[in-house]
C-alpha positions as CSV (number, residue, x, y, z in Angstrom):
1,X,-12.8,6.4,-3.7
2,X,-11.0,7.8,-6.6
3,X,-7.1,8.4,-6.9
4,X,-5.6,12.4,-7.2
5,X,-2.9,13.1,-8.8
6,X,-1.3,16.7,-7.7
7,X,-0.2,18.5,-10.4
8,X,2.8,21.8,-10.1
9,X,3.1,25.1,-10.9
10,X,5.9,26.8,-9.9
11,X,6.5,30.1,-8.0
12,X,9.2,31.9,-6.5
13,X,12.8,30.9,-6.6
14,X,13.6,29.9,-3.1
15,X,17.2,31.0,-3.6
16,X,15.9,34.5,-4.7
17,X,16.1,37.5,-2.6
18,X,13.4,39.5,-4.3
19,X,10.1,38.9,-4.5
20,X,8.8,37.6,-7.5
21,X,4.7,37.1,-8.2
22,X,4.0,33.4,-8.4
23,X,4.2,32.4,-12.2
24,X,2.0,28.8,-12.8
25,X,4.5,26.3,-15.0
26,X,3.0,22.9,-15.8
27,X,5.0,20.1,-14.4
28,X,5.3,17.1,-17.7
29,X,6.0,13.2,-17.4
30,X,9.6,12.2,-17.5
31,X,8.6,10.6,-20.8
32,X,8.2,14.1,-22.1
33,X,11.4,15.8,-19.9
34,X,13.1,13.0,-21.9
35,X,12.0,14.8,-25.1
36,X,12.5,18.4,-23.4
37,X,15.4,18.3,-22.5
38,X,17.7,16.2,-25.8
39,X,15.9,19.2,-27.8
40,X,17.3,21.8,-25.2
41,X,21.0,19.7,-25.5
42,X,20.5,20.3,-29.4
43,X,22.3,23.2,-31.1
44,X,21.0,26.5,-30.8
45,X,22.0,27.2,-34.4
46,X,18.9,24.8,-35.5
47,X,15.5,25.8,-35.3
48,X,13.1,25.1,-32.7
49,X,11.0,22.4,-34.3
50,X,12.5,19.0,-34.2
51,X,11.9,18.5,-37.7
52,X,15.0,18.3,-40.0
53,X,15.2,22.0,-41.9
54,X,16.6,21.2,-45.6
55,X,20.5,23.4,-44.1
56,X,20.1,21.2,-41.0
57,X,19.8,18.0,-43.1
58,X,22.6,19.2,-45.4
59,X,24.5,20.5,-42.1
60,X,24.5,16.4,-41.4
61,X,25.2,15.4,-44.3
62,X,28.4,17.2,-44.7
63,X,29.4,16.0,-41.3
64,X,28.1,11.8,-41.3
65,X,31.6,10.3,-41.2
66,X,32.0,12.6,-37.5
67,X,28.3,11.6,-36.7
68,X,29.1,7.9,-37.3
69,X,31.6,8.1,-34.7
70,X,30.8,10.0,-32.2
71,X,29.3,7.2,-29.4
72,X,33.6,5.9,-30.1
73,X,35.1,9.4,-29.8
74,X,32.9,10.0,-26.5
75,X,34.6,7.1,-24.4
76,X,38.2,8.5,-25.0
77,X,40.5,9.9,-22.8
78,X,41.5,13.6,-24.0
79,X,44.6,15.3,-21.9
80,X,43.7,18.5,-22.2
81,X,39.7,18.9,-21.9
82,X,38.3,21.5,-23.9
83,X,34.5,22.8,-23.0
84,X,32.7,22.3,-26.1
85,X,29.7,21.3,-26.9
86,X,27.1,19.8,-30.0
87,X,27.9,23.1,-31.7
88,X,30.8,21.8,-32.3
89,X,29.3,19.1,-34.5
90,X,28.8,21.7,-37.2
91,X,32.5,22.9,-37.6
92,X,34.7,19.8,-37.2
93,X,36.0,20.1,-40.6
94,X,37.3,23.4,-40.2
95,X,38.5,23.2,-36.6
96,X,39.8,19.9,-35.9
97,X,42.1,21.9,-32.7
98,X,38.7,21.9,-30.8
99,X,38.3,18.5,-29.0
100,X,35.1,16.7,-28.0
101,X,34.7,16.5,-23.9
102,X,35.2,13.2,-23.1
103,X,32.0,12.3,-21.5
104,X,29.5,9.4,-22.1
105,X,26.0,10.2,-22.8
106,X,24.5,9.3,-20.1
107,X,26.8,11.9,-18.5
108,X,26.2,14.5,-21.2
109,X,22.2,14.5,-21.5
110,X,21.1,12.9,-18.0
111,X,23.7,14.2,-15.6
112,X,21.9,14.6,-12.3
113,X,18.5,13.4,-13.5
114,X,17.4,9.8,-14.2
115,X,16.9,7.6,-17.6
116,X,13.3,7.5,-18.7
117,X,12.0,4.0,-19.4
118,X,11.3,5.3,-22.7
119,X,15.0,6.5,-23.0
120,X,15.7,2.9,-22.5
121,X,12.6,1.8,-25.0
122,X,13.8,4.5,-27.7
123,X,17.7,2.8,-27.5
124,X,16.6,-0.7,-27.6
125,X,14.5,0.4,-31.1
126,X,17.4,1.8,-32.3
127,X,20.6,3.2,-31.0
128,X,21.8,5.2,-33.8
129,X,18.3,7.1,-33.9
130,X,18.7,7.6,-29.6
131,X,21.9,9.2,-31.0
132,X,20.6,11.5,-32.9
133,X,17.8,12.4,-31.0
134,X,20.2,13.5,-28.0
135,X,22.8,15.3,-30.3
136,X,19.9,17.1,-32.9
137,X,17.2,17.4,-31.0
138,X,14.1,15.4,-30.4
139,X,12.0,13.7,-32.5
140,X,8.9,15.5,-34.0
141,X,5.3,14.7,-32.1
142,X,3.6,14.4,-35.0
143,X,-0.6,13.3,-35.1
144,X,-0.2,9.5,-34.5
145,X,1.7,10.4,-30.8
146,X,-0.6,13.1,-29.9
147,X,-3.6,11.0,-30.3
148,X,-2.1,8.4,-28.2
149,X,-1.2,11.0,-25.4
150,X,-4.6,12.0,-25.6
151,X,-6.3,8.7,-25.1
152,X,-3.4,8.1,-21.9
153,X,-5.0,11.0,-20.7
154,X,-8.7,10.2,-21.4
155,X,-7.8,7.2,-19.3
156,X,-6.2,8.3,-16.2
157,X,-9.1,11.1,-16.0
158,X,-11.3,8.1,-15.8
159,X,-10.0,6.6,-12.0
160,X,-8.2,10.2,-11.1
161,X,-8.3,13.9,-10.9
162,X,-5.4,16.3,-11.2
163,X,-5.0,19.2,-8.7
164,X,-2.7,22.2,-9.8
165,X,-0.3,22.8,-6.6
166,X,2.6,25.7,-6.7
167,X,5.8,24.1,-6.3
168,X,8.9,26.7,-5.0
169,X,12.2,23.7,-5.2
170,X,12.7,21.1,-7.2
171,X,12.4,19.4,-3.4
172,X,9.1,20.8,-4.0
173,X,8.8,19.0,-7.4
174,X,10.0,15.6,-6.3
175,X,7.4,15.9,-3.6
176,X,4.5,15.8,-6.1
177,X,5.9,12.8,-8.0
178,X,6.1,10.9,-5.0
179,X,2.8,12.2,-3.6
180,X,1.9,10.9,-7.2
181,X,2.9,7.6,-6.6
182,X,1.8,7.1,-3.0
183,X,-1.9,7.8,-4.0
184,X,-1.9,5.6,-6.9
185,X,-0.9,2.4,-4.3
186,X,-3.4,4.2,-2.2
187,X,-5.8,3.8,-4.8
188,X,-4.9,0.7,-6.1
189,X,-4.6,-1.1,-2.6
190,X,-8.4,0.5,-2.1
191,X,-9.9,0.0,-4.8
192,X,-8.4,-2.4,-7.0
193,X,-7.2,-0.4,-9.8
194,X,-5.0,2.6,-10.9
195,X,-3.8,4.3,-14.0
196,X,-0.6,6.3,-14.9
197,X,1.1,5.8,-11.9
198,X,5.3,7.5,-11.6
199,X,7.3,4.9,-10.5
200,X,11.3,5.2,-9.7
201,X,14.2,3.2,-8.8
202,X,17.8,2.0,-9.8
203,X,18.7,-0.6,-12.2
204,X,22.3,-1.5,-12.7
205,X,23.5,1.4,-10.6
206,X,21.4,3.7,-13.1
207,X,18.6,5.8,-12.1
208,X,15.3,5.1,-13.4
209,X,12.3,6.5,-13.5
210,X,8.1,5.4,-15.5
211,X,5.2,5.7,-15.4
212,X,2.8,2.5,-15.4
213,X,0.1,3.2,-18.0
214,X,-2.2,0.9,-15.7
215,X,-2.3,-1.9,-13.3
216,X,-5.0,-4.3,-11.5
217,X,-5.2,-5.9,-8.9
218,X,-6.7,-10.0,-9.8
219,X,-9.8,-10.8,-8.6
220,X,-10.4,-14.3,-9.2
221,X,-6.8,-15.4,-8.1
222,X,-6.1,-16.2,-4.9
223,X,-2.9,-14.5,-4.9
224,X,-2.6,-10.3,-5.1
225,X,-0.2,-9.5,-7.1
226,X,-0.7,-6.7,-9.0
227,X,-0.8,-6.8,-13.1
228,X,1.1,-4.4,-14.9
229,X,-0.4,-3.6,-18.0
230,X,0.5,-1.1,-20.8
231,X,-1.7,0.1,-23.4
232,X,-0.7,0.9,-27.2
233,X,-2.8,2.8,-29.8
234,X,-2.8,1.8,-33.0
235,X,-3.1,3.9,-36.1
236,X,-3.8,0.8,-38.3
237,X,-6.2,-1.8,-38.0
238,X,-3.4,-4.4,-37.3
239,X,-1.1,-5.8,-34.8
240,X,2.4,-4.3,-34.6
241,X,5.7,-5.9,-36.4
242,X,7.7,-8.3,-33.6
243,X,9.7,-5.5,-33.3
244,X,7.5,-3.1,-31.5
245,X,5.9,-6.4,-29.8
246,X,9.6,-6.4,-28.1
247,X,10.0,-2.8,-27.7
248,X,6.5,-3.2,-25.4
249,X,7.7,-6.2,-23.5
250,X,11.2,-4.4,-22.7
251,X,9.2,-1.3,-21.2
252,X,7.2,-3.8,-18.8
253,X,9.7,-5.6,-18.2
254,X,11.5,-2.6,-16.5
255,X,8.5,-1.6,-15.0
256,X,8.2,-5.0,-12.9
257,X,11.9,-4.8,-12.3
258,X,11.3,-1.4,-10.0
259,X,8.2,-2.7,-8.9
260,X,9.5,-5.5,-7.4
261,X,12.5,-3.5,-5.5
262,X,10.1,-0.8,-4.3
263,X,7.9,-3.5,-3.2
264,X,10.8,-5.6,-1.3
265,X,11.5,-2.3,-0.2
266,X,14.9,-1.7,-2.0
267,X,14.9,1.9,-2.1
268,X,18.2,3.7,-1.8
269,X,17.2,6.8,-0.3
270,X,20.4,8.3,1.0
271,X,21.7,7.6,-2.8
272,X,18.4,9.3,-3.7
273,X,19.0,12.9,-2.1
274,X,22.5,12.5,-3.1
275,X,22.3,11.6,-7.0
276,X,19.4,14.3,-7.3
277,X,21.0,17.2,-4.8
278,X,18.4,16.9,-2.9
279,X,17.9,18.3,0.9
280,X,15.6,15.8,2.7
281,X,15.4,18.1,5.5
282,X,13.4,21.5,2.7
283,X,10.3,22.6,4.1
284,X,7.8,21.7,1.0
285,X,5.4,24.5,-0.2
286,X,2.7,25.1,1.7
287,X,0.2,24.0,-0.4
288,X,1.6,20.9,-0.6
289,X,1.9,20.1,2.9
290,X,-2.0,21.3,2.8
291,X,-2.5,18.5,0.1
292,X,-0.8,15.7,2.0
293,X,-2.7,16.6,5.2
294,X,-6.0,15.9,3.5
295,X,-4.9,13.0,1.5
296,X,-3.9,11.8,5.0
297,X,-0.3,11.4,4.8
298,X,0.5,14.9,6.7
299,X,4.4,15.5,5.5
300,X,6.2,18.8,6.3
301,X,9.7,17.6,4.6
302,X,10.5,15.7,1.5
303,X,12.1,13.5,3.9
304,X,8.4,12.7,5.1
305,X,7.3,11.7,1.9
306,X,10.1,9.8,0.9
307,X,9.3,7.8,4.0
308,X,5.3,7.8,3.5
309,X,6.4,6.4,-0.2
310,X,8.7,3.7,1.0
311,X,6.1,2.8,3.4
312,X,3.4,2.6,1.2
313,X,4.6,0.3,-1.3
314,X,5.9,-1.8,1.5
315,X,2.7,-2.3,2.0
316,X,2.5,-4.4,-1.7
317,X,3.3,-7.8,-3.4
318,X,5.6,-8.6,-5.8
319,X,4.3,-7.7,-9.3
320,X,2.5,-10.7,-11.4
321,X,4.2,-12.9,-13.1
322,X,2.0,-12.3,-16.0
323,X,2.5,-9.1,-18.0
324,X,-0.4,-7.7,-20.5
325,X,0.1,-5.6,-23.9
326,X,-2.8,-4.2,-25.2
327,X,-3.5,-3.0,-28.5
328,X,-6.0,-0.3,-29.3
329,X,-6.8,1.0,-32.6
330,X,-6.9,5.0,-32.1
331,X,-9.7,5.5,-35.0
332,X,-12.7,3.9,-32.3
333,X,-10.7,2.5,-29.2
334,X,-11.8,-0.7,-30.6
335,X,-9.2,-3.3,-29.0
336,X,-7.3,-5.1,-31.6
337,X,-5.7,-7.5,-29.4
338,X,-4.2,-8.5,-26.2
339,X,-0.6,-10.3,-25.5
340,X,0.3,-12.0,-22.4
341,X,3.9,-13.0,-21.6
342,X,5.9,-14.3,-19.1
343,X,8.3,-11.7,-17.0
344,X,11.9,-13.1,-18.3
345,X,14.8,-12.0,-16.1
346,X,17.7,-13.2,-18.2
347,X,16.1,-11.7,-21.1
348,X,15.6,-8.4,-19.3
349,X,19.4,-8.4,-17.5
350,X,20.9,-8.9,-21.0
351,X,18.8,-6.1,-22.7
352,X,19.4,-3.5,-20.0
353,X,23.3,-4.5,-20.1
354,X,23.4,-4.0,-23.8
355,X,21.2,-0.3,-23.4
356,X,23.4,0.9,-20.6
357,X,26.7,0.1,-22.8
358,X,25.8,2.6,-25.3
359,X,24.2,5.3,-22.4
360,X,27.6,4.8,-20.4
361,X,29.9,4.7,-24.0
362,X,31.5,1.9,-23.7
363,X,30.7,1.5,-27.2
364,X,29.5,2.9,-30.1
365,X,25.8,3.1,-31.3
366,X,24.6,0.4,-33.3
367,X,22.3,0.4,-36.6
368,X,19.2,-1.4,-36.6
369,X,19.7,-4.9,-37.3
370,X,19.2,-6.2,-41.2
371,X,15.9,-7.7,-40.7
372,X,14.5,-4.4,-38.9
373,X,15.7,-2.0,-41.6
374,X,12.4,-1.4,-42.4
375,X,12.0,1.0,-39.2
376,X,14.5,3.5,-41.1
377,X,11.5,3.9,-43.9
378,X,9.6,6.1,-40.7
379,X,13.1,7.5,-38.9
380,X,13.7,12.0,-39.5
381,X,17.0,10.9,-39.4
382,X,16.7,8.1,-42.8
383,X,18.1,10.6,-45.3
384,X,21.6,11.5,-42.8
385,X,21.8,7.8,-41.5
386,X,25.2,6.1,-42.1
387,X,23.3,2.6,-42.5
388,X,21.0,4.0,-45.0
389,X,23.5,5.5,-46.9
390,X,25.0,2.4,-47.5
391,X,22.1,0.7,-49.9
392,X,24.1,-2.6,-50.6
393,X,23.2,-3.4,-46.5
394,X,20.1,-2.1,-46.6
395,X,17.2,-4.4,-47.4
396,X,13.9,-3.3,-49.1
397,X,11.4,-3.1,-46.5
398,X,8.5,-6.4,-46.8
399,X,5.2,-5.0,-47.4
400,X,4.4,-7.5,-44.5
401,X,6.5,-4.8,-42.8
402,X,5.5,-1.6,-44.0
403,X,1.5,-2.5,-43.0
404,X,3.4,-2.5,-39.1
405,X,4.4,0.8,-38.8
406,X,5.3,2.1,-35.7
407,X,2.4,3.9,-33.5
């Protein structure tokens, strides 16, 4: 039996009085609303591509000592609150009146939706570049990324099959993710295997929200739990730096983390509804109540499906202790290698505490650390960077390091 995964379009506004035809949107991972929506935060003066544009990079550069601080001015208490915005960025020298709001940026740039693994996987590689990315825009999807989104894809197609569905709420839309996610137990509980499967839940108060590239179910131990494993595509024929070995063990690290609470049933669902202003009692779309029906888990309200997805993955262990990287090489699919580790609790407390002090702005964004300086070689943000504009603390990148480069 093979997994479906429903995918949305959208139609009419619910909210709408009119009648509007039914326009077909496609519904992206949160890895990629991540991406979305820091470039929609990004000033309108700058051009649509992510890219740095020569005026936008000399737009920074006039303005790096403001950059530098902004994580520090964003936890301060203003007394009069003036809305402004990024924009702003752009014309602090000439109107220092105008005050930044006083906001962290988790409140700025994920207000009402969750952190992304990858938010938290993009902070832990470096903060200062998260910083940038939220304030000018996303980073640029360039060949290396694109081939490795392809080959996700190429392996999900292999266990499931997407189904376009018409979604009229975002009541609607959270439906589909957790229709998402109750198939992929489905299938994984059935058949022993599942790929790209959304996963959600709250860490440190914060609202989280992955997807699992893949994860098995053992067959020679006597014990079921499930092993989460995540797959990276190489553009080099080598392993990765120790750097992106930890960057890989933090993302499944988190994924265990939700597993584990969905799994023990630690699912906050009246927070849910509430953090996402979210009605449990919305009629879904008709053609998702159809889809639900025939997948078996008949749901009229999102409230059904939140109890159909608590329910399901009830039904599951604890994650394995035993977390797997694997390393493709993009060129043939060849596997380059395969690391095993140990999920490590204390480990993954103190790195979320550290990521959720910048997000929350309890403190400002820090520069990769000496050693790891050779990241900034590959960052759009190397020639505006106040740690690269500072050459005496900068150290020249190990040719050890530069064969590493990040995938």
């Amino acid at each position: 039996m093979s997994g479906s995964h429903a995918d949305s379009t959208q139609s009419q506004d619910v909210n709408s009085v009119n009648v509007t035809p039914d326009i077909p949107i496609e519904i992206v991972s949160e890895e990629e609303m991540a991406l979305i929506d820091a470039a929609l935060a990004a000033p309108r003066c700058c051009s649509p591509s992510s890219s740095l544009s020569l005026s936008f990079a000399s737009q920074l550069q006039r303005n790096a000592r403001f950059i530098h601080s902004i994580s520090f001015l964003s936890k301060r208490s203003f007394s009069a609150r003036t809305e402004s915005d990024i924009e702003d960025l752009g014309h602090l020298g000439m109107t220092q009146k105008r005050n930044i709001i006083a906001k962290s940026l988790l409140d700025r740039f994920r207000k009402n939706r969750a952190l992304s693994v990858t938010d938290v996987t993009d902070t832990e590689w470096c903060e200062k570049k998260m910083e940038f990315n939220l304030l000018f825009g996303s980073k640029k999807v360039n060949k290396v990324m694109k081939v490795g989104r392809a080959r996700h894809a190429e392996l999900e197609k292999e266990v499931t099959e997407k189904v376009k569905v018409r979604v009229r709420s975002t009541e609607d839309i959270w439906a589909v993710k957790l229709f998402n996610s109750i198939t992929g137990v489905n299938q994984l509980l059935f058949e022993g295997l599942t790929r790209e499967l959304p996963i959600l839940g709250v860490i440190k108060g914060v609202w989280m929200v992955g997807v699992i590239d893949e994860i098995q179910m053992p067959v020679k131990e006597t014990a079921r739990n499930p092993i989460l494993v995540d797959t990276k595509t190489r553009a080099q024929y080598t392993l990765p730096a120790e750097s992106q070995k930890r960057n890989g063990r933090l993302q499944l690290m988190c994924y265990k983390y939700m597993w584990d609470n969905l799994a023990a049933d630690n699912f906050p669902s009246m927070q849910f509804y509430d953090f996402f202003s979210l009605n449990s009692d919305c009629i879904l779309s008709e053609e998702i109540i159809e889809k639900t029906s025939n997948a078996g888990f008949p749901a009229k309200t999102l409230g059904d499906l939140v109890k159909y997805f608590r329910n399901m993955w009830n039904m599951l262990p604890a994650s394995h202790n035993q977390l797997l990287l694997r390393y493709e090489f993009q060129k043939d699919q060849s596997l380059l290698g395969e690391e095993k580790f140990a999920y490590d609790y204390d480990l993954f407390n103190s790195q979320i505490e550290v990521c959720l002090e910048f997000w929350k702005g309890e403190r400002e964004a820090s520069f990769t650390p000496l050693e790891d300086r050779w990241k900034c070689r590959y960052c759009q943000f190397e020639s505006v960077c106040p740690a690269v504009l500072k050459p005496e603390i900068t150290p020249i990148p190990s040719q050890t390091d530069c064969n590493n480069t990040p995938s």
